[in-house]
Every structure is written in C-alpha cells, then in structure tokens.
N, CA and C of each residue as an Amber inpcrd file, in Angstrom:
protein
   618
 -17.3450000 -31.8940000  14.4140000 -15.9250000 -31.7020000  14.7140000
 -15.4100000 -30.4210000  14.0640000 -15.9500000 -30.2760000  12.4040000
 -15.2130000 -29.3560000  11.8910000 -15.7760000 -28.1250000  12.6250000
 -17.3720000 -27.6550000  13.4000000 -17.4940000 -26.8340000  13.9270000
 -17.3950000 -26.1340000  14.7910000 -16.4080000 -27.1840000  16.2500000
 -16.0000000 -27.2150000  16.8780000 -14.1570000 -26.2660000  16.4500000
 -13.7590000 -27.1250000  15.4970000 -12.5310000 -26.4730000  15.2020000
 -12.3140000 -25.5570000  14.9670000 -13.5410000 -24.8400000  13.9670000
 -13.3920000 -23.5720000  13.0950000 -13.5180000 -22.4010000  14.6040000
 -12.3130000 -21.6740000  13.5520000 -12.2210000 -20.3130000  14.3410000
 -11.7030000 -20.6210000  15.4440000 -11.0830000 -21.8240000  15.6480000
 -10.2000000 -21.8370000  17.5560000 -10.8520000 -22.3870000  18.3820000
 -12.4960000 -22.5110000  17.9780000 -13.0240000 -23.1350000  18.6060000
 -14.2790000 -21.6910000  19.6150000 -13.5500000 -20.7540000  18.7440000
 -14.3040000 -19.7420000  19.0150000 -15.0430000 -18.4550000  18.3430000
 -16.2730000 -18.8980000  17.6620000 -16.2880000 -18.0030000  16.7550000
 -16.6000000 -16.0610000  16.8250000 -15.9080000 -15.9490000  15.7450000
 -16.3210000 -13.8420000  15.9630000 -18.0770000 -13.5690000  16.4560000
 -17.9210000 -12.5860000  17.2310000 -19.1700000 -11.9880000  17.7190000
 -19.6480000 -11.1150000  16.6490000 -18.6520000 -10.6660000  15.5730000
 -19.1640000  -9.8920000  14.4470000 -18.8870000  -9.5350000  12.9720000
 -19.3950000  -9.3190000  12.1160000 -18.7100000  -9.4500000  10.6280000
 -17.2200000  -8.5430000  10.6300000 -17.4840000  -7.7920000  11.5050000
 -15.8340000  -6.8650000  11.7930000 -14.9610000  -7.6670000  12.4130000
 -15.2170000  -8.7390000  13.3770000 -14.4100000  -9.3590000  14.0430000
 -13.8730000 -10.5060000  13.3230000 -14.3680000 -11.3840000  12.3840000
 -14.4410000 -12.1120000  11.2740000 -13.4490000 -11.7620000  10.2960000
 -13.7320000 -10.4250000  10.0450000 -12.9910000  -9.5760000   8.8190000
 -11.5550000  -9.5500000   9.1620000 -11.8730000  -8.8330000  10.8050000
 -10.0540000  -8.7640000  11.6080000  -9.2990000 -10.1210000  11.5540000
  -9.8250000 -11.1880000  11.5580000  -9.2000000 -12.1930000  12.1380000
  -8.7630000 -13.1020000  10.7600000  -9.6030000 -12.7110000  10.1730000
  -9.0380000 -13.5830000   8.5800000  -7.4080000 -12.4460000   7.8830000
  -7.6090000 -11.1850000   8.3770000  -6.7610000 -10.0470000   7.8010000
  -5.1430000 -10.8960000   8.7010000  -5.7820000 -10.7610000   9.9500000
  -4.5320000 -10.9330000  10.7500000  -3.8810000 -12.3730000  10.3880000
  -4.7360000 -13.8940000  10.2980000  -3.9900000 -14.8780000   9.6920000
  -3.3540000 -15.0940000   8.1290000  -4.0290000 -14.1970000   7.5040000
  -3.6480000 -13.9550000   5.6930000  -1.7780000 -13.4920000   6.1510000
  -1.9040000 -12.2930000   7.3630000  -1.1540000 -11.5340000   7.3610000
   0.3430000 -12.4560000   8.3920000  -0.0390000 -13.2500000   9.0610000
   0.8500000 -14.3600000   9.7250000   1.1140000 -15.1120000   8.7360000
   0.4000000 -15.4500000   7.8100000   0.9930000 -16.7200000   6.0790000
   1.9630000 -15.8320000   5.5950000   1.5690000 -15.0150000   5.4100000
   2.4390000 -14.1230000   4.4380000   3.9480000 -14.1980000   5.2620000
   3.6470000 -13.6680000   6.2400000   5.0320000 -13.4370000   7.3380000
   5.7630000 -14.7540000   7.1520000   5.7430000 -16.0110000   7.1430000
   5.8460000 -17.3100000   7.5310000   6.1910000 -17.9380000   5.8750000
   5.3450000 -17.6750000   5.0460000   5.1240000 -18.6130000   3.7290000
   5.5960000 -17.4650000   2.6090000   5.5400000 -16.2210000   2.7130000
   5.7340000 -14.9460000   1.6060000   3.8690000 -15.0350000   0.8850000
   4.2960000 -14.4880000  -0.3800000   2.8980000 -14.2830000  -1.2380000
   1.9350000 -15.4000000  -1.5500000   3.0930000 -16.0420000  -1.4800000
   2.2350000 -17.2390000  -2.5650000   1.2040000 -18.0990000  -1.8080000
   0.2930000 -17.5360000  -1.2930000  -0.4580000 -18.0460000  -0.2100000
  -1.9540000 -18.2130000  -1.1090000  -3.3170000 -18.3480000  -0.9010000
  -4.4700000 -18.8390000  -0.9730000  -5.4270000 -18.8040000   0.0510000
  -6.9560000 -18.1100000  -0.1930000  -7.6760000 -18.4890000   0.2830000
  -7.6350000 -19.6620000   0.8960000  -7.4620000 -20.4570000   0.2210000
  -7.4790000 -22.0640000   0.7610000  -6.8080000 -22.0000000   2.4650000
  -5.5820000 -21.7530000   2.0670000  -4.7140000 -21.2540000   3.2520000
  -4.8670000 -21.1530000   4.4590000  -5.5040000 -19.4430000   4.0760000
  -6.0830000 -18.9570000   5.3480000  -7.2910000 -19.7000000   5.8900000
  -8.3970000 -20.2640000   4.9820000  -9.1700000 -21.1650000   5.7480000
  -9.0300000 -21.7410000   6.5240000  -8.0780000 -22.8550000   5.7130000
  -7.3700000 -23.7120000   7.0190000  -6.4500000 -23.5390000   7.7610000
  -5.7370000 -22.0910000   7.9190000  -5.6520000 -21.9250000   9.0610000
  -6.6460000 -21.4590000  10.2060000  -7.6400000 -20.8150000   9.6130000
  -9.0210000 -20.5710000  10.7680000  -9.4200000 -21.8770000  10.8710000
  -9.0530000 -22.5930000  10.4080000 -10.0390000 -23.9070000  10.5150000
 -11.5150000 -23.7670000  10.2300000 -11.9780000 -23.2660000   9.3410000
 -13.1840000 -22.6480000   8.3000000 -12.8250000 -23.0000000   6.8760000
 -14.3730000 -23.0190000   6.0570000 -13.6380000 -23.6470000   4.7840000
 -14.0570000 -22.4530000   4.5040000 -13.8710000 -22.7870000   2.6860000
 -13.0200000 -21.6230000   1.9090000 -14.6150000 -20.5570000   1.7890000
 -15.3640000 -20.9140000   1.6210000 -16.9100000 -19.9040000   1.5740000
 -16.6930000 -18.9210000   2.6720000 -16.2920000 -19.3720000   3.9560000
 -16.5620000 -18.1280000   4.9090000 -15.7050000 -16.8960000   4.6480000
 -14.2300000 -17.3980000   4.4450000 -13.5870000 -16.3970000   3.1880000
 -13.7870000 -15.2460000   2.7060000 -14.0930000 -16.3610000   1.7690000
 -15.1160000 -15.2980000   0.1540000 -16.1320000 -14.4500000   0.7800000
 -16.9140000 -14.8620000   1.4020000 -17.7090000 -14.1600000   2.4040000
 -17.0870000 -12.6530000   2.7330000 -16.0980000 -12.7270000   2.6770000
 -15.9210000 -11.3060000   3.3430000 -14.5350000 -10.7930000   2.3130000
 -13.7260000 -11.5350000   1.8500000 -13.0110000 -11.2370000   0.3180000
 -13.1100000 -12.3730000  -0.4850000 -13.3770000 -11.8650000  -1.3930000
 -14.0350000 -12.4740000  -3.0990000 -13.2870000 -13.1130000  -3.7170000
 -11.9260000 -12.4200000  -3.2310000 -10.8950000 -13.1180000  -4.1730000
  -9.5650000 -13.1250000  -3.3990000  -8.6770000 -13.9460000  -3.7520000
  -6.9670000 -13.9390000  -3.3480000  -6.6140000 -11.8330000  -2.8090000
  -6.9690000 -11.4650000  -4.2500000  -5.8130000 -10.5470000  -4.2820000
  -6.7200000  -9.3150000  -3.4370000  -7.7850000  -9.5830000  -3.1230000
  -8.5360000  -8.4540000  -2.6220000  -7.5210000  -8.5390000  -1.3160000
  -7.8110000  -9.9860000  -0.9320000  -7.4860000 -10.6990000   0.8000000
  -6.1450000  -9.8580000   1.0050000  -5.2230000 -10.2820000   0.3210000
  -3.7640000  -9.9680000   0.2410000  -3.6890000  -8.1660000   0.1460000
  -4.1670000  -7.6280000  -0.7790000  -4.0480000  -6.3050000  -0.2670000
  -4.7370000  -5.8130000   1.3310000  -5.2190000  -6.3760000   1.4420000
  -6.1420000  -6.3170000   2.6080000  -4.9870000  -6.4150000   3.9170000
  -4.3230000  -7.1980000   3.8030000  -3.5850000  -7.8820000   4.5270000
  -2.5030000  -7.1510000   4.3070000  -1.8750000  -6.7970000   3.0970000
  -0.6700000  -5.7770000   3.2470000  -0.9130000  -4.3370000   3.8240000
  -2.4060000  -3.2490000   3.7680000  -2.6930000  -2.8140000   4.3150000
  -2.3740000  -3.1090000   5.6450000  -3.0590000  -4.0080000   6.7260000
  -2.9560000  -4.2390000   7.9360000  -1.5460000  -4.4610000   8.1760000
  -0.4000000  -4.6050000   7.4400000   0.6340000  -4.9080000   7.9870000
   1.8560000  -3.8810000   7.9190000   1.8330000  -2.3610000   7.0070000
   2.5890000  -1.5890000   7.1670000   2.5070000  -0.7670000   7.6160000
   2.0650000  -0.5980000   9.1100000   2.0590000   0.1300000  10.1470000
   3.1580000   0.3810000  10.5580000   4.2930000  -0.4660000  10.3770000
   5.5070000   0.2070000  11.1580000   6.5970000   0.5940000   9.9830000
   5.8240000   0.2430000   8.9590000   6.5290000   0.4710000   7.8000000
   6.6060000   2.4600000   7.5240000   5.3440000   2.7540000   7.5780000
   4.3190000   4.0770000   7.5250000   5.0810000   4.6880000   9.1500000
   5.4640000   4.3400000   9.8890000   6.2210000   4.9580000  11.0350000
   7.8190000   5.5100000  10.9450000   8.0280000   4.2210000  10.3060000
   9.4740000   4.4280000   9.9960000   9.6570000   5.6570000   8.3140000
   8.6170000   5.6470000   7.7940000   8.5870000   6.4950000   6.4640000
   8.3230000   7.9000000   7.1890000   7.6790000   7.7750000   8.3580000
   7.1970000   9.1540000   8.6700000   8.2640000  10.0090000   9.3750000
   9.3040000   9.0510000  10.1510000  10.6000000   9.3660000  10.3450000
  11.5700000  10.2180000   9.2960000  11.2710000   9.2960000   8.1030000
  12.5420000   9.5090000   7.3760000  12.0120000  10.8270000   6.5480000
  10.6820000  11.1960000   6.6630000  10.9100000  12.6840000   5.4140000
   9.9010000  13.5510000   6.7620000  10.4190000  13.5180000   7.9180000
  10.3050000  14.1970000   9.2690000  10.8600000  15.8830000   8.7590000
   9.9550000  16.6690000   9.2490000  10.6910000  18.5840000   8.5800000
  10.8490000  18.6830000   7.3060000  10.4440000  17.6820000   5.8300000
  10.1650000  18.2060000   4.7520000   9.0360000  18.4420000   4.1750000
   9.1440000  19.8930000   4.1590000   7.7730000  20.8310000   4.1410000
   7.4900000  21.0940000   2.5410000   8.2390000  20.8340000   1.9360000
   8.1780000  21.0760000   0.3200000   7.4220000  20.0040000  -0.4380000
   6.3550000  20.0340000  -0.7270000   5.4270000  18.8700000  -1.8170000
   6.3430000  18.0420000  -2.5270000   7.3160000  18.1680000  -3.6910000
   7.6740000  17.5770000  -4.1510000   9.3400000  17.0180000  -3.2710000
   9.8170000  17.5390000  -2.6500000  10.8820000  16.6980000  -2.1800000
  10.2070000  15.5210000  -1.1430000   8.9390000  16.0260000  -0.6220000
   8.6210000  14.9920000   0.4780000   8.2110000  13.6730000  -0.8270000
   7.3310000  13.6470000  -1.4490000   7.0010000  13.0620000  -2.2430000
   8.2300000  11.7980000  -3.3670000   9.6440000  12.7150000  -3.5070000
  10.3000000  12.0860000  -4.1600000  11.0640000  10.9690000  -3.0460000
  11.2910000  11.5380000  -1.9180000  11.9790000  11.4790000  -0.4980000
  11.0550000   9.9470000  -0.0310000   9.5250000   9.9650000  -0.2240000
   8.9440000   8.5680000   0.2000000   9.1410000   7.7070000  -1.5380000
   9.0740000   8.0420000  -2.4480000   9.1050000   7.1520000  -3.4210000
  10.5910000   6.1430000  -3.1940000  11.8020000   6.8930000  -3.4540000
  13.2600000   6.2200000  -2.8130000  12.7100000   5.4940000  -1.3770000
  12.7040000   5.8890000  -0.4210000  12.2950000   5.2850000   0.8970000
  11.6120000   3.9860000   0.8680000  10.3300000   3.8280000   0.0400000
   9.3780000   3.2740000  -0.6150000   9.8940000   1.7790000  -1.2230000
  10.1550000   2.3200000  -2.1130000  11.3150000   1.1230000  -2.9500000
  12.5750000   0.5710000  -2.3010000  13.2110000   1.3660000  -1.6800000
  14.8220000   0.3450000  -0.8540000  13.9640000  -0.5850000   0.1510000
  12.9930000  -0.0840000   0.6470000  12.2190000  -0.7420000   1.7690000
  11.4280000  -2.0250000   0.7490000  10.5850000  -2.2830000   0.2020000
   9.5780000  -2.8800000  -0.3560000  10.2330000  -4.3540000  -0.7310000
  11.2850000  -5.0370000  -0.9450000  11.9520000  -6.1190000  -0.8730000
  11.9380000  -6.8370000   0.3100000  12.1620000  -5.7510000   1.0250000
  12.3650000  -6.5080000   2.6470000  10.9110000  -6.8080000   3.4850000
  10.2320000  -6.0090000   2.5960000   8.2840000  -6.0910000   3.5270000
   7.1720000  -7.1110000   2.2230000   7.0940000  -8.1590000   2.4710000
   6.2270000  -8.8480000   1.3230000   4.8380000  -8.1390000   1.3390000
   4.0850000  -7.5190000   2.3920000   3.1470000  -7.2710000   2.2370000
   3.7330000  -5.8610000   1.2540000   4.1940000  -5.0840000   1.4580000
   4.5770000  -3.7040000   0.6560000   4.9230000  -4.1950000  -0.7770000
   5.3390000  -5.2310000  -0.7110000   5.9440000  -5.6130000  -2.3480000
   4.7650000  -6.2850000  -3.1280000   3.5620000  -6.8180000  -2.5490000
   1.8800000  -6.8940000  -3.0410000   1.5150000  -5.7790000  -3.2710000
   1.3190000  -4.6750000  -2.9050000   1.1850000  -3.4140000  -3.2860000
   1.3400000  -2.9470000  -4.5790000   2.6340000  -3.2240000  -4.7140000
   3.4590000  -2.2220000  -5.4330000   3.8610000  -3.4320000  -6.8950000
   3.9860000  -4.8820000  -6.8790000   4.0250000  -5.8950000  -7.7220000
   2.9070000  -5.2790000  -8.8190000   1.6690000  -6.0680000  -8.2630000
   0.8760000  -6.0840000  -8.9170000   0.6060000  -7.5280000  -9.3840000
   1.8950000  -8.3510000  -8.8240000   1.5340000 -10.1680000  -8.9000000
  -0.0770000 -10.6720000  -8.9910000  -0.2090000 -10.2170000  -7.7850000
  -2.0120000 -10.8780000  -7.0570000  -3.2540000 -10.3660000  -8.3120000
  -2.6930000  -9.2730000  -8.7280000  -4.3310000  -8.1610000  -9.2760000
  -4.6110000  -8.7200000 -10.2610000  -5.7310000  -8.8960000 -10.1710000
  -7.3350000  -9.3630000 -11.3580000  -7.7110000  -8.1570000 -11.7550000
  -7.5950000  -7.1440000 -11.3180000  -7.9550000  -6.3880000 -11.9620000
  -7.6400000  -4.7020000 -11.6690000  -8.1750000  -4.0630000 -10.7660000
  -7.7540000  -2.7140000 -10.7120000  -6.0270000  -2.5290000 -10.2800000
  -5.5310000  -3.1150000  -9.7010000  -4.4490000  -3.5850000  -8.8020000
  -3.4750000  -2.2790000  -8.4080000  -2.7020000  -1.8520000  -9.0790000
  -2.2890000  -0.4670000  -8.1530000  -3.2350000   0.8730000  -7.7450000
  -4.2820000   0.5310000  -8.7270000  -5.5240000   2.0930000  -8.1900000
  -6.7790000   0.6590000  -7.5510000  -6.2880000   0.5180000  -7.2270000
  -7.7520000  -0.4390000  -5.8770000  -7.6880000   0.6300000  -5.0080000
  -8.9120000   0.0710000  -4.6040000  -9.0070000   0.9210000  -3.1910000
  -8.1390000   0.9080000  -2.1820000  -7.4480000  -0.5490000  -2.1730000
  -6.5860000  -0.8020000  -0.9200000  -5.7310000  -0.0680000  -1.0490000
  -5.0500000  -0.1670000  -2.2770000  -4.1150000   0.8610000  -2.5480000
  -3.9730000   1.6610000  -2.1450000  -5.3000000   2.5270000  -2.7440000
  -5.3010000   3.7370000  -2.7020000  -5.0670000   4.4660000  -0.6760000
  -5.7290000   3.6100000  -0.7930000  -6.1160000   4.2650000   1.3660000
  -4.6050000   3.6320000   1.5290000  -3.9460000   2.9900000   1.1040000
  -2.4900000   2.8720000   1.7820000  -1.8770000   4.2450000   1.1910000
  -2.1140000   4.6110000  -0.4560000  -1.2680000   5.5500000  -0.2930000
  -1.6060000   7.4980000   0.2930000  -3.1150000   6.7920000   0.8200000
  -3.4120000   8.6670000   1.2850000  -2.5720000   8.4120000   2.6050000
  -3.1010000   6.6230000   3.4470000  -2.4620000   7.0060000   4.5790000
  -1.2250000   7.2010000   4.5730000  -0.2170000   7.2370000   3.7690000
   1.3640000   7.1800000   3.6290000   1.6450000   8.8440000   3.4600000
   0.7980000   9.8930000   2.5790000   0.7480000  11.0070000   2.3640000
   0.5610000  12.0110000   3.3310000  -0.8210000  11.7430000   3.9370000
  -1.1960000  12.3700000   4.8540000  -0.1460000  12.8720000   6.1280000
   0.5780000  11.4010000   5.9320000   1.7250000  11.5140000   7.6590000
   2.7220000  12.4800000   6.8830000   2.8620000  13.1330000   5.7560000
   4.3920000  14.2320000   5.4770000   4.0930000  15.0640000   6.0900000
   4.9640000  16.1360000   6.5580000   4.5880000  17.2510000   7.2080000
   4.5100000  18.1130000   6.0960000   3.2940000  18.0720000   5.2180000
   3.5210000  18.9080000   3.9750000   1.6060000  19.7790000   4.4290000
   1.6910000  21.2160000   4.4530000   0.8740000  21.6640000   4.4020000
   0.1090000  21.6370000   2.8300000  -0.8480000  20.3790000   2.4000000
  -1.1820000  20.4380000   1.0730000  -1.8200000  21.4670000   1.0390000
  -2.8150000  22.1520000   1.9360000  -3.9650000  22.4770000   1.2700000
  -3.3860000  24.0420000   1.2160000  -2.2160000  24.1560000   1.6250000
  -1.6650000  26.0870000   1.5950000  -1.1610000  25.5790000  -0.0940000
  -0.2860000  24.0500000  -0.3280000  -0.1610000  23.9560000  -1.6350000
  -0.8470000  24.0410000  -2.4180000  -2.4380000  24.1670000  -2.4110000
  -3.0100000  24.3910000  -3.1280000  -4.3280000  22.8350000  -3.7240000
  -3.6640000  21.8130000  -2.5610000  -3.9540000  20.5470000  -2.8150000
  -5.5130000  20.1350000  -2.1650000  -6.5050000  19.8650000  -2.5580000
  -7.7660000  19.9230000  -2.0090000  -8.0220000  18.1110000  -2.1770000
  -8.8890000  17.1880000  -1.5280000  -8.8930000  16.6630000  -1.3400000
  -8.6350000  15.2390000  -2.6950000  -9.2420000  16.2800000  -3.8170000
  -9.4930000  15.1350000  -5.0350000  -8.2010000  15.6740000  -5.6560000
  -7.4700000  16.1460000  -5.6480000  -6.6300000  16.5150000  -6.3940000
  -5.4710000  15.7240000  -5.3900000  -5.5240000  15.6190000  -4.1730000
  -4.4560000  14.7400000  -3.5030000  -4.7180000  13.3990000  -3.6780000
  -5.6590000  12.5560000  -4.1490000  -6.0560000  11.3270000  -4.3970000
  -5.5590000  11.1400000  -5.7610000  -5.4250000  12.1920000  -6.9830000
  -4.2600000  12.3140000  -7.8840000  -3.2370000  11.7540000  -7.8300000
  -2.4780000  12.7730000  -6.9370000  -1.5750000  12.9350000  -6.5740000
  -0.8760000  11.2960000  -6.3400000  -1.7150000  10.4740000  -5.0660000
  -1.2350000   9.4640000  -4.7510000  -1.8510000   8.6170000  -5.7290000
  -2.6540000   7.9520000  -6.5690000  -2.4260000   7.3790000  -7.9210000
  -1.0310000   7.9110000  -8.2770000  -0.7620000   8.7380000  -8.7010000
   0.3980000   9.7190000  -8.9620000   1.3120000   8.6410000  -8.6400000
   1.9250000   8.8650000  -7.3900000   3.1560000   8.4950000  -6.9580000
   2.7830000   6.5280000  -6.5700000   1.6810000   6.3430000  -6.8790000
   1.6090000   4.6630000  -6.5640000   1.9850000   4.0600000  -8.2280000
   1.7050000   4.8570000  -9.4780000   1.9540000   4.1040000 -10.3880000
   3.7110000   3.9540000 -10.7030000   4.3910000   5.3850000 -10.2130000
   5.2430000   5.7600000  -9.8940000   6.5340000   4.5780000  -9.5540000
   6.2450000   4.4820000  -8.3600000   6.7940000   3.4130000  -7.6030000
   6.3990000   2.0760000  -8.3460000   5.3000000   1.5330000  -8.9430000
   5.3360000   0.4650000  -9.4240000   5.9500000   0.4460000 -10.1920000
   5.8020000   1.5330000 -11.2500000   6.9380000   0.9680000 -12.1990000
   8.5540000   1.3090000 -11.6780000   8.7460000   1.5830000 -10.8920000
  10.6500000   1.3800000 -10.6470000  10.3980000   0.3460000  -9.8570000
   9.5690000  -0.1380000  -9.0670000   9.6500000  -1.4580000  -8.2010000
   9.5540000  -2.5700000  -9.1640000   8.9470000  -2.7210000 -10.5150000
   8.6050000  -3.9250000 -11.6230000  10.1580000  -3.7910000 -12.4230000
  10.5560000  -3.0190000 -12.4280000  11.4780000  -2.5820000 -13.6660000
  12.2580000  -1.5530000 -13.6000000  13.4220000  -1.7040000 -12.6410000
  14.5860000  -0.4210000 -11.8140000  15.1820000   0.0200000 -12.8340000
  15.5130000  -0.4360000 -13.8310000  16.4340000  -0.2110000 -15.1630000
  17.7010000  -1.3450000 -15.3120000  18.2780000  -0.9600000 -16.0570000
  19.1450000  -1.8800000 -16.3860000  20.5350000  -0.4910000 -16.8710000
  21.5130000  -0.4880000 -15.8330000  21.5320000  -1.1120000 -14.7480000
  20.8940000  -0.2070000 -13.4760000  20.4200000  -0.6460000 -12.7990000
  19.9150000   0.2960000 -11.8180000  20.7840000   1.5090000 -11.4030000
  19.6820000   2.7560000 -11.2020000  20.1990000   3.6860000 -10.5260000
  20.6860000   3.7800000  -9.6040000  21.7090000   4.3880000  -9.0770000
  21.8060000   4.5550000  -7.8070000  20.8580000   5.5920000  -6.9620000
  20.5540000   5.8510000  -5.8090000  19.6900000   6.4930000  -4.8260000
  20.0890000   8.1140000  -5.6890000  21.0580000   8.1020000  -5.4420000
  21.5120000   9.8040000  -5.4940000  20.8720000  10.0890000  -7.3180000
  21.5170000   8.9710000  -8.0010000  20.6920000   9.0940000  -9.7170000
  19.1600000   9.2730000  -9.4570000  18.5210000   8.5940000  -8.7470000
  17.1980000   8.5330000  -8.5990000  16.5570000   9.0220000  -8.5070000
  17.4280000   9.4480000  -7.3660000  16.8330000  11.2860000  -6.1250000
  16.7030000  12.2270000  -7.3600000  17.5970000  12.4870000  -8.2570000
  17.9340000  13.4020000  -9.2350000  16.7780000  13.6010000 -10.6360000
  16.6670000  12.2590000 -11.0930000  16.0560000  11.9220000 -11.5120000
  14.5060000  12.2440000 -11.4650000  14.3830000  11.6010000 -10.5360000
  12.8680000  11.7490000  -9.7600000  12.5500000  13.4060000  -9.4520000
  13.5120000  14.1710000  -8.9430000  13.5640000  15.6050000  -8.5610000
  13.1030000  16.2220000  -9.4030000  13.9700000  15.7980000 -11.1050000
  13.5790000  16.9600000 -12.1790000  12.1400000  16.4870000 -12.5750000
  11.6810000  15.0870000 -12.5560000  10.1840000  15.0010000 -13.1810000
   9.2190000  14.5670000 -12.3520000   9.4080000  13.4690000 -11.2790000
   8.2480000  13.8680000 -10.2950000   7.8310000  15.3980000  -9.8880000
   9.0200000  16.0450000  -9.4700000   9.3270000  16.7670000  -8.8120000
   8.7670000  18.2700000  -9.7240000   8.8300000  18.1960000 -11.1420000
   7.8840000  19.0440000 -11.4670000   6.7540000  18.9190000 -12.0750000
   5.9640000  17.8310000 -12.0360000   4.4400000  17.5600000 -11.9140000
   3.9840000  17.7260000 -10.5730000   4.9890000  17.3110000  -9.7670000
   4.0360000  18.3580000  -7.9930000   3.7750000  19.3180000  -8.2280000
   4.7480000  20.5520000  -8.6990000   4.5980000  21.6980000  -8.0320000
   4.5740000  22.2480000  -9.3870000   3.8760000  21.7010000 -10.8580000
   3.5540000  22.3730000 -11.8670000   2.3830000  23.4280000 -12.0620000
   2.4910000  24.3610000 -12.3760000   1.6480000  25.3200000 -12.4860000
   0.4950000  25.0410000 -13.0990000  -0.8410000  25.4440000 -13.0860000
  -1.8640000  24.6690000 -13.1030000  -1.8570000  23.1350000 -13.4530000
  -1.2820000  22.5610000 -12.4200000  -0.9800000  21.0470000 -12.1690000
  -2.5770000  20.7030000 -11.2580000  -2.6060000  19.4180000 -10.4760000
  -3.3880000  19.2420000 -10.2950000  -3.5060000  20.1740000  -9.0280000
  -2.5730000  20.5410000  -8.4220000  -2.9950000  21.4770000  -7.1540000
  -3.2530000  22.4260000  -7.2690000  -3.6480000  23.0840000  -8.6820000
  -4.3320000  24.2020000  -8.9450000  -5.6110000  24.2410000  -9.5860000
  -5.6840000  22.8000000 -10.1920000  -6.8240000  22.8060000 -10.7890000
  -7.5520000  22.2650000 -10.0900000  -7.3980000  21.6710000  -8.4800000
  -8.5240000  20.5320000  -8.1460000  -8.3380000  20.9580000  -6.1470000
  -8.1260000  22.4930000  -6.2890000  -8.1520000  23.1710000  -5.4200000
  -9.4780000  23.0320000  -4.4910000  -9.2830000  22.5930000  -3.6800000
 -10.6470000  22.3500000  -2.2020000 -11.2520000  21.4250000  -2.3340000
C-alpha cells in the first residue's frame, strides 16, 4: 500500500526528478505551514518515509534552504526591477540590501536565508546561500568586472552583503531606522568597502 502511495503513486524517473519534487513540496509546507516544517513533513507529504529524504538532503536546514532557493524567483525579479539603471557598485548593492530586508518578512522562504533559525552549521555562507546571493548580484546592471571585480572577489563581495543583511534582518536596532537613515547609513559604510581602494575589487581582480 505504502508503495503504491509514495510519490502520487508515481515515482521520479530520476535522482533530479526526486530532488525537484521534494524542493517543490518542502516549498508548498512552507507556503501553507511557514518554517516550522520537518523532514518528517515533507515525507508525508510525498507519501515516502523519512530515508528517501535524507537521501537527497541530510538535514532540515539543508532541505529548507534548498527550498527557499527554489522559491525567490519572483522575489529576484521584482529586486531586479527595483535597482533597474544603477550602474554604481555600491549604490546598487546598498539599494538591494534595503529592498532585501522590507521584503524578507513578507517571503518565509527569504527570511530562512537571512534568520539563520534552521542552520547547524555554515548557515548564512552555505552554499545555498551563497548561489542565492551571486544569483541576486549578477541581475544589477553593474559592470563588475570594468569595477575591477573578478570572479572570487565578487563571491566576497556577496558573503559581504549576506552577513550584512543578516545582521539588520536578526537585529534592526532599537529603535529601528528608518529607510532614508539606513540608505544613509549603509551609503557611508557599505558603501565604502565597495568601492574602497585596494578593497577586494582590486585585490581579487579576474
């Protein structure tokens, strides 16, 4: 019976298809239930027990970044909108951190990210992370590499602006800034570790 059930009654043709389909129901719990979800969970919603899982994530918080990945696609559309014609490294950069944070309340998968609730261990420099925040970078219209920005030195960069955002997303201040304080804020010191002179876009050039 239970083999009949598992998977819909239809199982994946491949460990990629497996992978997709556990991402996409992690990513329907979340939508439906918020964070506080479980392997367990998603099993039974594939109707699979908890080994086939693990099988392909090890743990809760791998799954869940996994899953917030797959789900801010329109998040990463609407960001690509909002710092649309800023060609300057550090305003684009300060421009998605604000963007970043007013948004991240309203998206549970973005607020796994950026929490750090789920992580056992690497949790804002994971990998998932990380490929969320090149793909978030990549979309500025910022010519890095005339900035001087070569590939390892932009993977910096976004560590950079992911620890960034965690900490104003864990801990806004008391009492919080306003956007325009922020902007300001963020301008004079994000804003000159971008574009600091032998900063990392000079030292980690190509």
């Amino acid at each position: 019976m239970a083999g009949r059930r598992g998977w819909g009654g239809s199982p994946p043709g491949s460990d990629e298809e497996a992978s997709r389909r556990i991402v996409a129901a992690a990513v329907e719990l979340i939508s439906r239930k918020g964070t506080a979800i479980s392997i367990a969970d998603v099993a039974d919603s594939l109707g699979v027990i908890r080994q086939t899982v693990y099988r392909y994530y090890p743990s809760t918080d791998s799954l869940l970044r996994a899953a917030a990945i797959a789900a801010v696609d329109g998040f990463l559309d609407r960001l690509t909108q909002h710092v649309a014609g800023i060609e300057d490294p550090a305003d684009a950069v300060v421009e998605a951190v604000i963007y970043t944070l007013d948004e991240a309340p309203r998206i549970p998968q973005l607020g796994i990210m950026l929490s750090g609730s789920h992580s056992h261990a690497e949790g804002i420099t994971s990998d998932e992370a990380l490929a969320f925040g090149m793909m978030m970078i990549k979309r500025f219209d910022v010519d890095w590499e005339r900035h001087g920005y070569g590939e390892a030195a932009l993977r910096e960069l976004v560590e950079y602006q992911l620890r960034t955002m965690q900490s104003f997303f864990i801990s806004p201040g008391n009492p919080p800034r306003t956007k325009d304080e922020l902007r300001a804020y963020l301008r004079r010191w994000v804003g000159t570790a971008v574009t600091a002179p032998g900063g990392p876009a000079q030292r980690c050039a190509g």
